[in-house]
C-alpha positions in Angstrom: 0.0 0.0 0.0 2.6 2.4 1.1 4.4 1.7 -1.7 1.4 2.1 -4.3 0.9 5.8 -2.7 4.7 6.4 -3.0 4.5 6.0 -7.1 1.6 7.8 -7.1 3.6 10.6 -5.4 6.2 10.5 -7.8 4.0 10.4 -10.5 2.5 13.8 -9.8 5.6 15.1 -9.3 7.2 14.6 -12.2 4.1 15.6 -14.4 4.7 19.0 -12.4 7.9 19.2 -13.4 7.2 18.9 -17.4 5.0 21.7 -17.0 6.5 25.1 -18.2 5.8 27.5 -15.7 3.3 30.5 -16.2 4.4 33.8 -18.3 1.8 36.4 -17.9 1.2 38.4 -21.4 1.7 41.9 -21.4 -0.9 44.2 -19.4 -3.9 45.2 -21.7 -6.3 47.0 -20.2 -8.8 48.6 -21.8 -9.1 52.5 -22.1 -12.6 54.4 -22.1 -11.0 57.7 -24.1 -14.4 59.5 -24.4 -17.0 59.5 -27.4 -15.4 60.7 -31.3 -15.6 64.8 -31.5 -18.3 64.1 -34.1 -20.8 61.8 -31.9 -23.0 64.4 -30.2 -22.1 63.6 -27.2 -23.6 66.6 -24.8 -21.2 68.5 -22.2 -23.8 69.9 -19.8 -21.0 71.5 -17.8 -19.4 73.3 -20.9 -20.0 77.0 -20.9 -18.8 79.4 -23.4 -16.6 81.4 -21.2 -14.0 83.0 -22.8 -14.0 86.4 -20.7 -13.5 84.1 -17.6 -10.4 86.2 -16.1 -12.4 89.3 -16.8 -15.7 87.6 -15.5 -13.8 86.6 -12.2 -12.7 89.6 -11.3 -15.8 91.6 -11.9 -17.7 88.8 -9.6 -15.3 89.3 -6.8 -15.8 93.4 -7.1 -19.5 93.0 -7.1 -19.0 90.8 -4.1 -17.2 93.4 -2.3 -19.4 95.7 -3.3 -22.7 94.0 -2.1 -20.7 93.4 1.3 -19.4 96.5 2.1 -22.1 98.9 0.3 -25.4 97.6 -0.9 -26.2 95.2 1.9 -25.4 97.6 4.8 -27.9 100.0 2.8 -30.2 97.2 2.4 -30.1 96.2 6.2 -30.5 99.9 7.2 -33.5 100.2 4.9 -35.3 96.7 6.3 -34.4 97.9 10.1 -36.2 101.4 9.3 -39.0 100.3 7.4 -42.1 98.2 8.9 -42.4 95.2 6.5 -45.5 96.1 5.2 -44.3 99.3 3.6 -41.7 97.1 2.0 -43.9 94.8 0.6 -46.2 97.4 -0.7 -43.1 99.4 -2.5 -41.8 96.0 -3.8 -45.7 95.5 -5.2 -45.5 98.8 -7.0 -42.5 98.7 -8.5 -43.2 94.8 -9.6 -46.6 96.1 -11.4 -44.2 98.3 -13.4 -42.2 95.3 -14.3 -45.8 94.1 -15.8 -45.1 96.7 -19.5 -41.8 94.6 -20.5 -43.2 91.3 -19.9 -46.2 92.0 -21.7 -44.6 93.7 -24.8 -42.4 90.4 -24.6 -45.3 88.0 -24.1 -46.4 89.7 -26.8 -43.5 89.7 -29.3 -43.3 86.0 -28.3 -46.5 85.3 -29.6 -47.6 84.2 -26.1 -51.5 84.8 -25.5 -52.1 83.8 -22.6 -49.0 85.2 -20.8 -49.5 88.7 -22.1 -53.2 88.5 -20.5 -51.9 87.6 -17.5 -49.8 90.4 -17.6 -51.7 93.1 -18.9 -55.0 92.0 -16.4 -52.3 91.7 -13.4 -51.1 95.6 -14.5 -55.0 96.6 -14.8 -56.5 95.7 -12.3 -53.5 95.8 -9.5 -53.1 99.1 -10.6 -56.6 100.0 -10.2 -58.3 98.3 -7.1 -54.4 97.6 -6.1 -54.3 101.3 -5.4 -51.7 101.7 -8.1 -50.0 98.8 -6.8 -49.5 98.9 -3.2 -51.5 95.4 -3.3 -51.2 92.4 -5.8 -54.5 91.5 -5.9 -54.2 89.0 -8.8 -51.5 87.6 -7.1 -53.1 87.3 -3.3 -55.8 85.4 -5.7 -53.3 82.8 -7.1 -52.6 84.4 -10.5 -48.8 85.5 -10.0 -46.3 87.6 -12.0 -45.4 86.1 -15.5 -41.3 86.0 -16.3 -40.3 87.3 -19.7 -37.9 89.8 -21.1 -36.0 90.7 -24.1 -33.4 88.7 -23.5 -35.8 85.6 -23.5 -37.4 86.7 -26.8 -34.2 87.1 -28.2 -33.5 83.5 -27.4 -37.3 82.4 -28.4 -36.4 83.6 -31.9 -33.0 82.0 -32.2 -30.2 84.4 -31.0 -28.0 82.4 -29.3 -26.9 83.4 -25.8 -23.1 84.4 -26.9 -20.6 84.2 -23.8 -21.1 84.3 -20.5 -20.6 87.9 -18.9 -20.4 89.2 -15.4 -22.2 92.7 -15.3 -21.1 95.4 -12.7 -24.3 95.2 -10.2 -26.1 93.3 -11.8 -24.2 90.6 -11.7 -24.5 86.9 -14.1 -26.0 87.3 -17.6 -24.7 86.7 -21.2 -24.4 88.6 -24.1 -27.5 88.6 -25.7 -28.8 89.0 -22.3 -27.0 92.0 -21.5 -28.9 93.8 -24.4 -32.1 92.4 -23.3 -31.7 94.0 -20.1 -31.0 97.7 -21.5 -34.1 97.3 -24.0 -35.9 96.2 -20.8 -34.9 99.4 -18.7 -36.0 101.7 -21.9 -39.7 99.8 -21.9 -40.1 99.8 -17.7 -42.0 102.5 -16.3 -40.9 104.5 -13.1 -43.2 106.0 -10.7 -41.1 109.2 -11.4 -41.4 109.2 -15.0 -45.0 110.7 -14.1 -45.4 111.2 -10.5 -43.4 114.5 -10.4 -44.0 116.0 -13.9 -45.4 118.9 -12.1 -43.0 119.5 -10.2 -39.4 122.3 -11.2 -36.6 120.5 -12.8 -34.6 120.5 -9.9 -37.3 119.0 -7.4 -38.2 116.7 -10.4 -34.1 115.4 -10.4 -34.3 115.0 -6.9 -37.6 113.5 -6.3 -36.8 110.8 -9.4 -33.0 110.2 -7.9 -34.4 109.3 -4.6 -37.1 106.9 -6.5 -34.7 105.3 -8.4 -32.2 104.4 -5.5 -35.6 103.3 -3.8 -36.0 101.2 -6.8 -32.6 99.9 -6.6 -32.5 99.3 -3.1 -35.6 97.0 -3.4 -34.0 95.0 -6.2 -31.4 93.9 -4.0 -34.0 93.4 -0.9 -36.1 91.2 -2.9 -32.9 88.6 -4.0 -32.1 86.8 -1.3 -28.9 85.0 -3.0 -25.6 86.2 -1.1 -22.1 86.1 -2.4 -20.1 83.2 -0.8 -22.4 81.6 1.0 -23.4 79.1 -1.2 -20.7 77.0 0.9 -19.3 75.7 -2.3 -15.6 76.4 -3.1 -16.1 76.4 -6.6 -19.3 79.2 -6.6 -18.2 80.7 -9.8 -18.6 77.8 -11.7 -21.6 77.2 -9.7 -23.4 80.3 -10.4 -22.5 80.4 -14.0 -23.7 77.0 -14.4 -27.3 77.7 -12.6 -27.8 80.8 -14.4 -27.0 79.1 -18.0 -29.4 76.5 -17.7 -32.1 78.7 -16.0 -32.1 80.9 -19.3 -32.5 77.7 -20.9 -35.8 76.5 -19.0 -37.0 80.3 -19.1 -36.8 80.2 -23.2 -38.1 76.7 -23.1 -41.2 77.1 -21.5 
């Protein structure tokens, strides 16, 4: 018996030893290089920045400035004003917002929004005593969103680059414009209110109305510059503000 198992042994052995031992091939792993240029592969991230350095720079002033300027103005003028005044001067100035967005509803071939708009304008202004009170919007009709910038876009103007504004803050090219043909169809409470009035009280009365106007721009944006905890907010912001233009053309 012991001598059976002992050839046996030997046996295995020696096939073991015929066998040539194992030479791994060469490493060939395979490598994912990304879709052909021509495939039409999206880049959702991809913005057309090419001001970037300049765009940078103007965020981080308009950063300082909202820190160190605006925002203490806009503190002051929340501390000295009971709330409902400031919601009554924000729903005045956002009735006048109402002519833009219903010459662009309008332009846009879009019925039913310029309605909306031209109904909330009428009657807030009316029975909104000029309008201190959104009534159509206390009764679940709110404000419409459209501007030139969005028609632009409606009618195929692409958005060109990306652009920082002084102030105002992310917008494009195409934008940008929108918002200057925007400021030229807005009404002001002072383009009227004081017509009576000498040119010099007139200047005074519509530079105070104005900063009012500006003031409550700011109070009614509650975004704050580096706070989104984020360290990469540039490309953050940019990003949200591209595809929200989107959405707004879209819909």
């Amino acid at each position: 018996m012991r001598l059976a198992l002992l050839l046996m042994l030997l046996t295995a052995i020696s096939g073991c030893a015929g066998t040539p031992p194992h030479q791994p091939g060469p490493f060939c792993a395979l490598v994912h290089r990304g879709p052909a240029q021509d495939s039409g592969f999206e880049h959702p991230f991809l913005i057309n920045d090419p001001w970037e350095g300049f765009n940078r720079r103007m965020y981080r002033f308009n950063a300082q400035l909202d820190r160190y300027v605006y925002l203490p103005v806009v503190r002051a003028y929340e501390t000295a004003v009971p709330e409902s005044v400031q919601h009554g001067i924000s729903n005045v100035f956002n009735n006048f917002k109402e002519i833009p967005i219903f010459f662009n509803a309008v332009l846009q071939g879009k019925g039913k929004k310029a309605s909306i708009s031209l109904g909330r304008f009428l009657f807030n202004t009316s029975i909104g005593l000029g309008g201190l009170v959104d009534v159509l919007g206390a009764g679940g009709i709110p404000q419409e969103n459209e501007d030139f910038g969005q028609t632009l876009g409606y009618w195929g103007v692409p958005a060109g680059p990306y652009l920082v504004l002084p102030v105002l803050g992310p917008s494009g090219l195409r934008d940008a414009g929108g918002t200057a043909v925007d400021a030229l169809l807005a009404l002001n409470p002072a383009d009227f209110a004081f017509d009576s009035m000498g040119w010099a009280a007139r200047s005074a009365a519509s530079t105070s109305v104005y900063t009012l106007k500006a003031v409550d721009a700011r109070h009614q944006v509650k975004f704050r510059y580096y706070e989104t905890g984020s360290p990469f907010e540039y490309q953050l912001v940019r990003f949200l503000y591209t595809k929200k233009r989107e959405l707004d053309i879209a819909r």
